[in-house]
N, CA and C of each residue as an Amber inpcrd file, in Angstrom:
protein
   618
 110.8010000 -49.8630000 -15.3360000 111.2910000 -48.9800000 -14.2710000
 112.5130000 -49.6120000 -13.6030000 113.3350000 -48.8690000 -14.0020000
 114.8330000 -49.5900000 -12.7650000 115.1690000 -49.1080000 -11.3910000
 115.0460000 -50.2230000 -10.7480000 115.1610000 -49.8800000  -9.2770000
 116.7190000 -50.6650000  -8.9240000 117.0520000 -50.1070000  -8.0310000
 118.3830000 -50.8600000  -7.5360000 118.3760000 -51.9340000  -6.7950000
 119.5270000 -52.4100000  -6.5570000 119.7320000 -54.3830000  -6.3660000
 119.4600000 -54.0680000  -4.5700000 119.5110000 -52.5900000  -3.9810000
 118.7290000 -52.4780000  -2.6100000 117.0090000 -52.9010000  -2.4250000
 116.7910000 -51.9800000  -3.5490000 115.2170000 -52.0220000  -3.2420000
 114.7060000 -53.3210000  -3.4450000 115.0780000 -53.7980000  -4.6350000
 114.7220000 -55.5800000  -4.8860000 115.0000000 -55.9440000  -3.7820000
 116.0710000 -55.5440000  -2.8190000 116.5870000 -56.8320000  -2.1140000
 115.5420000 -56.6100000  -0.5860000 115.3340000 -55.6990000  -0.3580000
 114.2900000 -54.8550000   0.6080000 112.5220000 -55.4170000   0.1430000
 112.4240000 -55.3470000  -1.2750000 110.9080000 -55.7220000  -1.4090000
 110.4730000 -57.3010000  -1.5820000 112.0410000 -57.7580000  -1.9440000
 111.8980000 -59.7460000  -1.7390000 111.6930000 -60.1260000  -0.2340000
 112.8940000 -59.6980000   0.5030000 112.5540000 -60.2440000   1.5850000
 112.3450000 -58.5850000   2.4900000 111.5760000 -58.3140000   2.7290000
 111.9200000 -57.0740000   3.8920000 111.7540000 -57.5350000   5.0310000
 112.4990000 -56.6690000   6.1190000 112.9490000 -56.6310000   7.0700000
 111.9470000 -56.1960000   7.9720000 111.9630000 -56.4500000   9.4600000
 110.9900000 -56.2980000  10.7240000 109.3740000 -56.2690000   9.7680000
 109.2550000 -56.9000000   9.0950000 107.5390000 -57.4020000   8.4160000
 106.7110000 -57.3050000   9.7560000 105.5440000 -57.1120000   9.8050000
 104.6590000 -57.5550000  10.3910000 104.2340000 -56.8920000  11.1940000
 103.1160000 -57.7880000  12.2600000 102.5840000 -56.4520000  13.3300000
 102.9520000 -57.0980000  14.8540000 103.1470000 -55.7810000  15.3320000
 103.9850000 -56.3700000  16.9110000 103.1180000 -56.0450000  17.5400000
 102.9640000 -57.3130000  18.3690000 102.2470000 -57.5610000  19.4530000
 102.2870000 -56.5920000  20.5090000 101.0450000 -56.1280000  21.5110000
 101.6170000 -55.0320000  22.6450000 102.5060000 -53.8280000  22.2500000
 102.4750000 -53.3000000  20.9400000 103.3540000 -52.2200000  20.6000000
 102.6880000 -50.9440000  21.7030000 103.8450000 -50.2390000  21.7550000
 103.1830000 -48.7330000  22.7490000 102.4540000 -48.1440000  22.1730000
 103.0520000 -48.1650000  20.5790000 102.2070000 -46.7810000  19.7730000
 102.1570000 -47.6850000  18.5290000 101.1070000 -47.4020000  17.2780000
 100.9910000 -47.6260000  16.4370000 100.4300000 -46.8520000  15.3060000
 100.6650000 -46.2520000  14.1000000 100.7410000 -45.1420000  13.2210000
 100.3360000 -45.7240000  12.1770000  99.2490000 -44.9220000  11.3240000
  99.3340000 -45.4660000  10.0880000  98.9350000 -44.3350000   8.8410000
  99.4710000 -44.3820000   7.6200000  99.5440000 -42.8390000   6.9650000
  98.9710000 -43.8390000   5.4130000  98.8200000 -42.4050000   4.4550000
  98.3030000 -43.4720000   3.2160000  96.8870000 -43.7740000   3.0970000
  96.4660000 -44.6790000   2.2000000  95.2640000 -45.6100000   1.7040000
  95.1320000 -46.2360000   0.8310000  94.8620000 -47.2620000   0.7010000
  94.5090000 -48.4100000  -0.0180000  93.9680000 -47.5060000  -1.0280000
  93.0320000 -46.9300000  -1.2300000  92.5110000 -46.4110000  -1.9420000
  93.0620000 -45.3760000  -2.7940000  94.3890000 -44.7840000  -2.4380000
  94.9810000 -44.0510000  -3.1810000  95.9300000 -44.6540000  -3.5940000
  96.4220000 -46.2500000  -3.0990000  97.4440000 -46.7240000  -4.1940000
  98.5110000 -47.4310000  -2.9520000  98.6870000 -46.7590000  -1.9580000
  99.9510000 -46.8240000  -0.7550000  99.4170000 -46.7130000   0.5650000
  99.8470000 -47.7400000   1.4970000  99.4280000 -47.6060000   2.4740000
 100.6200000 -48.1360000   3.4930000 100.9450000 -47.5900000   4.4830000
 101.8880000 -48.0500000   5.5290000 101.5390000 -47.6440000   7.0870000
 101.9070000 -49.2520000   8.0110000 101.5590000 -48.8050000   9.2930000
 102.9980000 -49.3170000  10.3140000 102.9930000 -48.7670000  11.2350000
 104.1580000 -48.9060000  11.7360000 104.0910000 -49.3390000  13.2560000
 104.5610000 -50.0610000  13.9360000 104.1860000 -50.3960000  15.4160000
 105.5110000 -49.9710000  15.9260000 105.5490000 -49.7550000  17.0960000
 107.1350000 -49.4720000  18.3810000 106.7860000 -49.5840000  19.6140000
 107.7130000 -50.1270000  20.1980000 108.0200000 -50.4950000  21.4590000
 109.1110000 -49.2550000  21.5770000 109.3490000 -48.8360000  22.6880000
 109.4960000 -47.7650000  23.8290000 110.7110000 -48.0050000  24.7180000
 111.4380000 -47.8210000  24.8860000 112.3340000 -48.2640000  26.5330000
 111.5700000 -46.6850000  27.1070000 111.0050000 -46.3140000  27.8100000
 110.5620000 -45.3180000  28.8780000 111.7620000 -44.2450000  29.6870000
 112.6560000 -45.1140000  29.8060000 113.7860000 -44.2940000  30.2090000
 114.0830000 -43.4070000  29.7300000 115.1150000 -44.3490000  28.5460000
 116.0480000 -44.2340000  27.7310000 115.1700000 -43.2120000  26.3620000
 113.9720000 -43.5990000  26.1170000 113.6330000 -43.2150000  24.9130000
 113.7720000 -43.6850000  23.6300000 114.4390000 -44.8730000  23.7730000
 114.7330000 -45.6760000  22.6040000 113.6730000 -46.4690000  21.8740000
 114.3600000 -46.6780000  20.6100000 113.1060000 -47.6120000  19.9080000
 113.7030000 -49.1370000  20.1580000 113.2370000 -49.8810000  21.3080000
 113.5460000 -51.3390000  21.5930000 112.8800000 -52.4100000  20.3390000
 112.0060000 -51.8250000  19.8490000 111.3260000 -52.9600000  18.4810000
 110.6350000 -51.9800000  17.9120000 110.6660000 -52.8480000  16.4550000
 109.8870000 -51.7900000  15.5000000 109.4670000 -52.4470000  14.2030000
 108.0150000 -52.8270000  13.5580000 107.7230000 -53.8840000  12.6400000
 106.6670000 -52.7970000  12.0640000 106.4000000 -53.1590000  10.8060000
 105.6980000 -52.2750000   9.6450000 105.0680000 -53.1720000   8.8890000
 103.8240000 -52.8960000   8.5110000 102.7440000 -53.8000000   7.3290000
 102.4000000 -52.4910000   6.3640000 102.6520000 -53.0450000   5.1980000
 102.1200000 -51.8830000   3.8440000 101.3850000 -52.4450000   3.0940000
 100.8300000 -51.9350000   1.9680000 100.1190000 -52.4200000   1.1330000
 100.6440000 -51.1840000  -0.1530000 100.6650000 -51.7870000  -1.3430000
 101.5040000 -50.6520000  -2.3440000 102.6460000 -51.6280000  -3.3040000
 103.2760000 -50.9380000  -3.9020000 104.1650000 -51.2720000  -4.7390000
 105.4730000 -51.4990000  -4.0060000 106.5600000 -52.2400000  -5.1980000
 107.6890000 -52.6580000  -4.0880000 108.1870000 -51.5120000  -3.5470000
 108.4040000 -50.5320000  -4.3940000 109.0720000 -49.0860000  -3.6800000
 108.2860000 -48.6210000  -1.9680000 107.3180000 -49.1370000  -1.9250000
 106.4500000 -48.8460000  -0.3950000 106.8260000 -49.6760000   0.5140000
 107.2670000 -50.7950000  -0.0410000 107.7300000 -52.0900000   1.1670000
 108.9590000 -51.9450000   1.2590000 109.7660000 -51.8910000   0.5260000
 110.8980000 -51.4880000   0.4320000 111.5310000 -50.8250000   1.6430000
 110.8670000 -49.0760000   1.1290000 110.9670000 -47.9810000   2.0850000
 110.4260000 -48.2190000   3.3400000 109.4930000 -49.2180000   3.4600000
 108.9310000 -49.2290000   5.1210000 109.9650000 -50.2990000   5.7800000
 110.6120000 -51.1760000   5.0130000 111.7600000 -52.1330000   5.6740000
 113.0420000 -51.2280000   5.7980000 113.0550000 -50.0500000   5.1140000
 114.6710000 -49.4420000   5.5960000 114.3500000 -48.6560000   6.5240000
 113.0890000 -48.0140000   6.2910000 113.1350000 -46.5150000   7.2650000
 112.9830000 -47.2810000   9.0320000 112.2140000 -48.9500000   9.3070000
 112.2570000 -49.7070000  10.3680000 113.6910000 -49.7910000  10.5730000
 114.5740000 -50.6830000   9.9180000 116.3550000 -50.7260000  10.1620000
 116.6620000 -49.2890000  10.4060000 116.3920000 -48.1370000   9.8240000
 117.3230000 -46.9790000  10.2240000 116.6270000 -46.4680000  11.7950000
 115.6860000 -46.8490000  11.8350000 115.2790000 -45.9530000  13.2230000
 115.4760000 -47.3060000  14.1840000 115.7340000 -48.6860000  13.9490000
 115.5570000 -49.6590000  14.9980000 116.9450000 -49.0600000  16.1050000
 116.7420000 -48.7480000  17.3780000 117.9570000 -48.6910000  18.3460000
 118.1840000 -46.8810000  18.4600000 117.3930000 -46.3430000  17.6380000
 117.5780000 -44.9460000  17.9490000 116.6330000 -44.4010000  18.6300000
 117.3250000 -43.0800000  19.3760000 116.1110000 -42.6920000  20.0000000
 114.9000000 -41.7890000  19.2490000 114.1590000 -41.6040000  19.9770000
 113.3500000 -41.2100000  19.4520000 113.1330000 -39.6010000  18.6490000
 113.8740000 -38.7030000  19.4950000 114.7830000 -37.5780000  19.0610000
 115.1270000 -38.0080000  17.0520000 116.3940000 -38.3320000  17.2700000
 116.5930000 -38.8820000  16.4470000 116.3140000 -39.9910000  15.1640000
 115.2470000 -40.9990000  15.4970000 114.6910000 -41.1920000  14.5760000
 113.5900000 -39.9300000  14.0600000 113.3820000 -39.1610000  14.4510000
 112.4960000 -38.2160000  14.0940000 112.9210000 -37.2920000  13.1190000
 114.6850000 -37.4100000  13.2270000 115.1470000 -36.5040000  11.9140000
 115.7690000 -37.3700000  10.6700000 114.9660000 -38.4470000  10.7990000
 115.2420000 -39.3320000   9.6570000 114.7160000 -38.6260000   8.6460000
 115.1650000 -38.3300000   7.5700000 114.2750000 -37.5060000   6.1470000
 114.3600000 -38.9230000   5.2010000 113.2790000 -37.9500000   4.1520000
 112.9890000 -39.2510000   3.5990000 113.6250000 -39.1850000   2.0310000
 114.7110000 -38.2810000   2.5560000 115.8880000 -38.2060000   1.0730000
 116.8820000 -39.6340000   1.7320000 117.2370000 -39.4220000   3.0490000
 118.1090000 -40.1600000   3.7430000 117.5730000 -41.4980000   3.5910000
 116.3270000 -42.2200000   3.3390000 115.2370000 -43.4010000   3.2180000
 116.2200000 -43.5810000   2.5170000 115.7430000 -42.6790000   1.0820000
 115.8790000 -43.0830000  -0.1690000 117.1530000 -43.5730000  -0.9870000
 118.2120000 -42.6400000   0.1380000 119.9060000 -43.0900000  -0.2080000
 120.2070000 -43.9220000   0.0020000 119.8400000 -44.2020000   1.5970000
 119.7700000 -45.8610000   2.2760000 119.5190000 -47.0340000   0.9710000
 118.8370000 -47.1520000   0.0300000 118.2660000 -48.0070000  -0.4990000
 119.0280000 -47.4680000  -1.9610000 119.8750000 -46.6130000  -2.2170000
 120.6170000 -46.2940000  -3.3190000 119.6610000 -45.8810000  -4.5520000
 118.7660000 -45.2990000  -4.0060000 118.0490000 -44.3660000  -4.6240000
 116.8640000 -45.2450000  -5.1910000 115.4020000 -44.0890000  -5.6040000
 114.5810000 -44.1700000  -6.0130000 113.8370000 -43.8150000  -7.3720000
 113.3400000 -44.8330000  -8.3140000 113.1530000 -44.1490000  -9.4940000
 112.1630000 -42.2960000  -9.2910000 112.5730000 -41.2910000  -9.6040000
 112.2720000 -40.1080000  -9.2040000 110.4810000 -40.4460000  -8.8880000
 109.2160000 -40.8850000  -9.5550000 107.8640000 -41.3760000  -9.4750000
 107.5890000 -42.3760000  -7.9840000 108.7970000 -42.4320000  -7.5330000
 108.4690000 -43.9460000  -6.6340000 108.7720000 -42.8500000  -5.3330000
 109.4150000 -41.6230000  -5.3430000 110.0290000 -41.0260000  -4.0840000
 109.3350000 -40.4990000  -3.4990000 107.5660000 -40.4020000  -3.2510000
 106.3530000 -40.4400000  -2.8560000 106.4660000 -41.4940000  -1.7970000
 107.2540000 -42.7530000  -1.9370000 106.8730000 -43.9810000  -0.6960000
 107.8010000 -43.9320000   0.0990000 109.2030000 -43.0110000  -0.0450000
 109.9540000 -43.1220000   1.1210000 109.5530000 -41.5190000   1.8220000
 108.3380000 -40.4720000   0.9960000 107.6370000 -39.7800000   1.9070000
 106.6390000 -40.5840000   2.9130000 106.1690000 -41.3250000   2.5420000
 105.3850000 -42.2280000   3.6550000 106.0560000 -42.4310000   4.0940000
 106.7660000 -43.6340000   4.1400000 107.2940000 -44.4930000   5.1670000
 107.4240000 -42.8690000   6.3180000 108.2460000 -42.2890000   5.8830000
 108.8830000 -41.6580000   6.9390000 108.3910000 -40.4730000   7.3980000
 107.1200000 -40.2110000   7.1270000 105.4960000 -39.5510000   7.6500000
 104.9850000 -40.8660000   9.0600000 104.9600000 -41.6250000   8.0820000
 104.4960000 -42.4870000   9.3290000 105.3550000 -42.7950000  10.3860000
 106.4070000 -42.9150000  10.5930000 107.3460000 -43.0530000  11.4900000
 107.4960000 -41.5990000  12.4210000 107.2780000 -40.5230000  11.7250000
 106.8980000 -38.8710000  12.7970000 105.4060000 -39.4840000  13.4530000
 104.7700000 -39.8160000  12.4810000 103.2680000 -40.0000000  13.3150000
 103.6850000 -40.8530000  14.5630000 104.1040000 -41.8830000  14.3600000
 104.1660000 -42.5990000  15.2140000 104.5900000 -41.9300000  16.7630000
 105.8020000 -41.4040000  16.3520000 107.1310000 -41.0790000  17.3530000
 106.0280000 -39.6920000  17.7280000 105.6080000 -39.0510000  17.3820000
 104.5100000 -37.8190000  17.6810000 103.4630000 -38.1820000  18.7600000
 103.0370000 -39.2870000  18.4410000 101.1450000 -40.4460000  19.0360000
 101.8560000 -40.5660000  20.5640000 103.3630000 -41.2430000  20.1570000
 103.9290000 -41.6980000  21.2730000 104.0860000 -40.4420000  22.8070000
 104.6850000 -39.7900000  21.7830000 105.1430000 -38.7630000  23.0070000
 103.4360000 -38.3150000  23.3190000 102.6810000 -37.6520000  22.6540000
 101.5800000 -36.8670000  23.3510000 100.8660000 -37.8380000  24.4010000
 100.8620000 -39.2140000  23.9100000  99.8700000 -40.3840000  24.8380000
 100.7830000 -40.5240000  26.3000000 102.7190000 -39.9680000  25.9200000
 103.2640000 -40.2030000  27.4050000 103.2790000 -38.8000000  27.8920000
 102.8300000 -37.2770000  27.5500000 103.0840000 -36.4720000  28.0510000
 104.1710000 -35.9320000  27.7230000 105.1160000 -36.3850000  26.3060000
 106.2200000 -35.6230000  26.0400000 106.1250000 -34.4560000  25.3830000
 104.7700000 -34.4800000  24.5490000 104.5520000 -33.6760000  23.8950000
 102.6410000 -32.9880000  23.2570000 102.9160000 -31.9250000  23.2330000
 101.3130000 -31.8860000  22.8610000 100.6000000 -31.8900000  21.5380000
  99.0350000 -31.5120000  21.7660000  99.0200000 -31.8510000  20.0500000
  98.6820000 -30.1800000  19.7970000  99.4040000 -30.6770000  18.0510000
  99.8570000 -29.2900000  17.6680000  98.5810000 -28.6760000  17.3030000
  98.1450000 -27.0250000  17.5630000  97.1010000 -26.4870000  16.6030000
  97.0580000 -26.2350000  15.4620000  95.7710000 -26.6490000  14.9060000
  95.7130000 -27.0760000  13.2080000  96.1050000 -25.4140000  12.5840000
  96.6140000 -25.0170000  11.8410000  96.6410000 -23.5110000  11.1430000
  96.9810000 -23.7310000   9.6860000  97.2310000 -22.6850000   8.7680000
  97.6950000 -22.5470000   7.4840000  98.6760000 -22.8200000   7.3700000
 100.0550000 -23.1170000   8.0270000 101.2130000 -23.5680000   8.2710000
 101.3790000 -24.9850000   8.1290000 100.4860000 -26.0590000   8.4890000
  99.6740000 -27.2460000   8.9890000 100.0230000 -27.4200000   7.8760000
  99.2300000 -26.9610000   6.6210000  99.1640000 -27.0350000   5.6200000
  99.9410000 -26.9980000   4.3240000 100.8800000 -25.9070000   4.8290000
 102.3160000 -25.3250000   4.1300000 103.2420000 -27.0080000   4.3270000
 103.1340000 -26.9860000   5.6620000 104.5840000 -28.4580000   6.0600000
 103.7350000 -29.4910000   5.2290000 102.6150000 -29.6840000   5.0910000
 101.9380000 -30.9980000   4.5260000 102.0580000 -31.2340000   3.1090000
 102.1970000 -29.8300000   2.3410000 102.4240000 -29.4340000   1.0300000
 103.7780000 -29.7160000   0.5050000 104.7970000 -29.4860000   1.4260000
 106.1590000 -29.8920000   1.6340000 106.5050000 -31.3980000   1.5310000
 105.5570000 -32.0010000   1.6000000 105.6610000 -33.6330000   1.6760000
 105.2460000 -33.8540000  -0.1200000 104.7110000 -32.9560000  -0.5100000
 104.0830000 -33.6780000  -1.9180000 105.0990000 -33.4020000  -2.8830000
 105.7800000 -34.4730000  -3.7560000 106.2470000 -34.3340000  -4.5950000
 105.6720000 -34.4400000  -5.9580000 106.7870000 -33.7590000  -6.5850000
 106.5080000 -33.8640000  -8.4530000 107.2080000 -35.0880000  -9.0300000
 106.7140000 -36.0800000  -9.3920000 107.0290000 -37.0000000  -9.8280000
 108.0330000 -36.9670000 -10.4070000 108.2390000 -36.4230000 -11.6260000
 108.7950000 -36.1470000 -12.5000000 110.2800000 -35.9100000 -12.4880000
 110.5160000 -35.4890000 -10.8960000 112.3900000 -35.0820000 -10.6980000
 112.0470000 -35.5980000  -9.1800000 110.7650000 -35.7540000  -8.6260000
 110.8980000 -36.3620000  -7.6760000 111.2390000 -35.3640000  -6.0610000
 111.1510000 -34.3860000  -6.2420000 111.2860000 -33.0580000  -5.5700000
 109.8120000 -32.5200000  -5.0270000 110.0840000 -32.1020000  -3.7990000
 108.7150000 -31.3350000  -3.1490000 108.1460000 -30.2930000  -3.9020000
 106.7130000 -30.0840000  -4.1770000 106.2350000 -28.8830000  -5.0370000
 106.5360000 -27.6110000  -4.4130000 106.7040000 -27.6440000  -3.1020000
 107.3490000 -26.4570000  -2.7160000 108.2890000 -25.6210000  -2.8620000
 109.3570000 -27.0160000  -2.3670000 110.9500000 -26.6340000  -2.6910000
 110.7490000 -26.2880000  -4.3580000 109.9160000 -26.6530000  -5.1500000
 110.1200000 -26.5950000  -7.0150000 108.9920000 -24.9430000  -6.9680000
 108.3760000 -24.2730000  -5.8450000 108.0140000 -23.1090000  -6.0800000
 106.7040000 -23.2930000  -6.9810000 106.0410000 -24.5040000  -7.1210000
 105.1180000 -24.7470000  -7.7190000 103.4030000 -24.4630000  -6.7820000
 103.9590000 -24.4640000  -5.8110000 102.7560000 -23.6190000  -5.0560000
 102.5040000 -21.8940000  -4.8400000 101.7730000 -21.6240000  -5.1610000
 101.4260000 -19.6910000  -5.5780000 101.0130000 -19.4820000  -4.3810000
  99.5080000 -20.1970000  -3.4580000  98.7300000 -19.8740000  -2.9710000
  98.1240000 -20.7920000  -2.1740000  98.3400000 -20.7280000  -0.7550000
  97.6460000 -21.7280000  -0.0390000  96.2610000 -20.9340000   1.0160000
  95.2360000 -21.0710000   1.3210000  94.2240000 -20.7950000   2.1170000
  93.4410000 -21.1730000   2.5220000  93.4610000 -20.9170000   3.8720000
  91.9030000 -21.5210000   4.8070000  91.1850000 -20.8960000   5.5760000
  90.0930000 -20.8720000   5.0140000  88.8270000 -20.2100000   6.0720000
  87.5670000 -21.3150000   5.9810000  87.4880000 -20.9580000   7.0500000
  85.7900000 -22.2160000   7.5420000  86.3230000 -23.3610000   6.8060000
  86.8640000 -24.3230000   7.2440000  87.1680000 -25.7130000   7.0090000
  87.4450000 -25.6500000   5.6450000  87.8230000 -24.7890000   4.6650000
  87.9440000 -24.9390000   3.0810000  89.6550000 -24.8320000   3.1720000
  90.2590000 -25.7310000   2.2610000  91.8480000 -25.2200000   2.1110000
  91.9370000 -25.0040000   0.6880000  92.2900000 -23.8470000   0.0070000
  91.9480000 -23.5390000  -1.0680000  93.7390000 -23.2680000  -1.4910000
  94.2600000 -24.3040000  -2.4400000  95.6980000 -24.4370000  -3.0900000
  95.6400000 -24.0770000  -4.2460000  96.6310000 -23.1610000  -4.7150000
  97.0770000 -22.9140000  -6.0940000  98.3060000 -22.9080000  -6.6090000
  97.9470000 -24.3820000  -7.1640000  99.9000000 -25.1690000  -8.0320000
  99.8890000 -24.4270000  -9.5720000 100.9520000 -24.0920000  -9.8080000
 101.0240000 -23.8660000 -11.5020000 101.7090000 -25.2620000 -11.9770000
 100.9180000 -25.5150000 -12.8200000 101.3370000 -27.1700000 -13.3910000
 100.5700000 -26.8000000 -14.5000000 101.4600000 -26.8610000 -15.8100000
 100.6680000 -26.7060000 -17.0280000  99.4280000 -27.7320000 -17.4710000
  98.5420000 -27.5510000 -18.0470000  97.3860000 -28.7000000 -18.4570000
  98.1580000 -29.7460000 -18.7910000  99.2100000 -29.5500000 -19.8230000
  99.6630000 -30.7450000 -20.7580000 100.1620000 -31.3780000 -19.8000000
 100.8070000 -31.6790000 -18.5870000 101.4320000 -32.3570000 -18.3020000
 100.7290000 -33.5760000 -17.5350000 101.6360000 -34.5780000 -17.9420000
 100.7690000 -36.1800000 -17.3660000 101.3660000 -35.9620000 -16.0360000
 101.6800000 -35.5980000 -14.7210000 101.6420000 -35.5520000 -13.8190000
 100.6470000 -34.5480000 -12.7800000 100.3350000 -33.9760000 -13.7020000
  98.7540000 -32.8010000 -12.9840000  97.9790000 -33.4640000 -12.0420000
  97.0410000 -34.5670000 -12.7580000  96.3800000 -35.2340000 -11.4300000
  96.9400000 -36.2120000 -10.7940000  98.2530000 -36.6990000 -10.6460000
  98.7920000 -37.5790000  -9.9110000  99.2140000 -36.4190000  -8.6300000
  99.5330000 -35.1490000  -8.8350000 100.0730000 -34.3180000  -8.2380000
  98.6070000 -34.0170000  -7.2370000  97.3800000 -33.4240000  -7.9810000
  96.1680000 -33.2170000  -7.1800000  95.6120000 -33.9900000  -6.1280000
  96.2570000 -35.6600000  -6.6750000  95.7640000 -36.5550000  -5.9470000
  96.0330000 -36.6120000  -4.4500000  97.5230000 -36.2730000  -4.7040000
  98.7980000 -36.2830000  -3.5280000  98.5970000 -35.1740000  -2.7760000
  98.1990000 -34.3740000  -2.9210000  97.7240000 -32.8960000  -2.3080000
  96.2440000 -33.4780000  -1.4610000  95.5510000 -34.0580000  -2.1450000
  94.2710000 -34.1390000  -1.0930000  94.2050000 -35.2160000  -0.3140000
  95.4220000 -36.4810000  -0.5600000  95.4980000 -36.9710000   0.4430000
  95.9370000 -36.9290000   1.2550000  96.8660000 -36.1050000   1.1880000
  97.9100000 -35.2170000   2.4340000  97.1510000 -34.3530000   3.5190000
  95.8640000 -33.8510000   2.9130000  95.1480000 -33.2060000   3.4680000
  93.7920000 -33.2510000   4.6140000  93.1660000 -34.1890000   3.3980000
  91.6840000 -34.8370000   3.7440000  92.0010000 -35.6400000   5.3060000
  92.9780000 -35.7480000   5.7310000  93.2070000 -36.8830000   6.7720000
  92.7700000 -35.8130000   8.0760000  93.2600000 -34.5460000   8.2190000
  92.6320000 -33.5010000   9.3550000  91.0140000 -33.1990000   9.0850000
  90.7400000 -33.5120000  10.4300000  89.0790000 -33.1280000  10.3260000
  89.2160000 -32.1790000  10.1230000  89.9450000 -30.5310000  10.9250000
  89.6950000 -29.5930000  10.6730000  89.0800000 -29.0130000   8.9050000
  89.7460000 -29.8840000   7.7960000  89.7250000 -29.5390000   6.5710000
  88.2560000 -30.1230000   5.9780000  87.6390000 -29.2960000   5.5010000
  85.8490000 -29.7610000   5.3420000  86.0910000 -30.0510000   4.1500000
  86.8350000 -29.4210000   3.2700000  86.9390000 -29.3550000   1.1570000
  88.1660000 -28.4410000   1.0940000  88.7480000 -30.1970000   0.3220000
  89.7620000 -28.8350000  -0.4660000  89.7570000 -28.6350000  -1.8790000
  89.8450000 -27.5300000  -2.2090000  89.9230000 -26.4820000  -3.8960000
  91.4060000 -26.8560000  -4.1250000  91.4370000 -27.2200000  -5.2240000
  93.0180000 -26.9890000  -5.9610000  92.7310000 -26.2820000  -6.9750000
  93.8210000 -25.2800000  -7.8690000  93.2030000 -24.7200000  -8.7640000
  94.7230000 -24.8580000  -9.4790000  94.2720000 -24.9860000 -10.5430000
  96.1160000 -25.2990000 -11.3270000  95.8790000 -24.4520000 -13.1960000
């Protein structure tokens, strides 16, 4: 797999490592158990709204450490506004791109960095928490990519059918059998998901 002389240089040594002491807010997206995991700490100026410090611990492949050391440098000194419209195409340029299979970890990183900047505001009153709906679900679906070109299944029109009644979210991707990305794709769908209590079981049907 070829990665660029960024990402090596991001997963040898990365940048703001670790966990900060007294952080305001702290976020964490992923699981060990599915392969990727990233958590993110920040400090606050209250005023200003700025991010005064900002340190990240992952667990995952270099493409996950990588992305959690750039998406920390791109949001360190911004406000919070603004780190919030960090996308995680913009991660990925930062670091001169991602093998298309790896562009799943600069969706974390920069999931966890909304969580964060989200935890923050509702715990100061900037903001509230959102109600769970079928939409919930639509933006969460929007995060999952197809390995393969590395593109959201959405934006690729690969979702037919999303639904929820009584805690069930019932998805329908067209992804042919043959293809070796089917259950890497299913996987990514229910971990995107399973994380809201509201969701009791989810159905994929492909």
């Amino acid at each position: 797999m070829q990665y660029s002389q960024k990402v090596l240089d991001h997963f040898m040594k990365p940048h703001n490592v670790g966990k900060l002491e007294n952080a305001d807010i702290e976020a964490t997206e992923g699981s060990p158990a599915c392969g990727d995991q990233v958590t993110i700490y920040m400090k606050v100026d209250e005023k200003t709204h700025k991010i005064d410090d900002i340190k990240f611990q992952s667990y995952g492949c270099a493409s996950n450490i990588a992305t959690g050391s750039i998406i920390t440098d791109l949001a360190m000194g911004k406000t919070l506004e603004e780190a919030e419209n960090i996308t995680w195409k913009e991660a990925a340029e930062a670091l001169d791109g991602l093998p298309p299979v790896k562009m799943h970890c600069s969706v974390l990183a920069v999931d966890t960095l909304q969580k964060a900047i989200k935890e923050y505001r509702i715990k100061h009153g900037l903001a509230e928490e959102d109600n769970f709906s079928k939409e919930t679900i639509v933006e969460e679906l929007k995060k999952v990519l197809y390995p393969k070109v590395g593109e959201s299944i959405v934006t690729l029109k690969m979702v037919k059918y999303v639904g929820f009644e009584d805690g069930v979210a019932t998805i329908d991707i067209e992804i042919p059998k043959f293809d070796e990305h089917r259950e890497n794709v299913a996987e990514e769908v229910r971990e995107h998901l399973e994380k809201y209590p509201e969701i009791k079981e989810v159905k994929i049907t492909m």
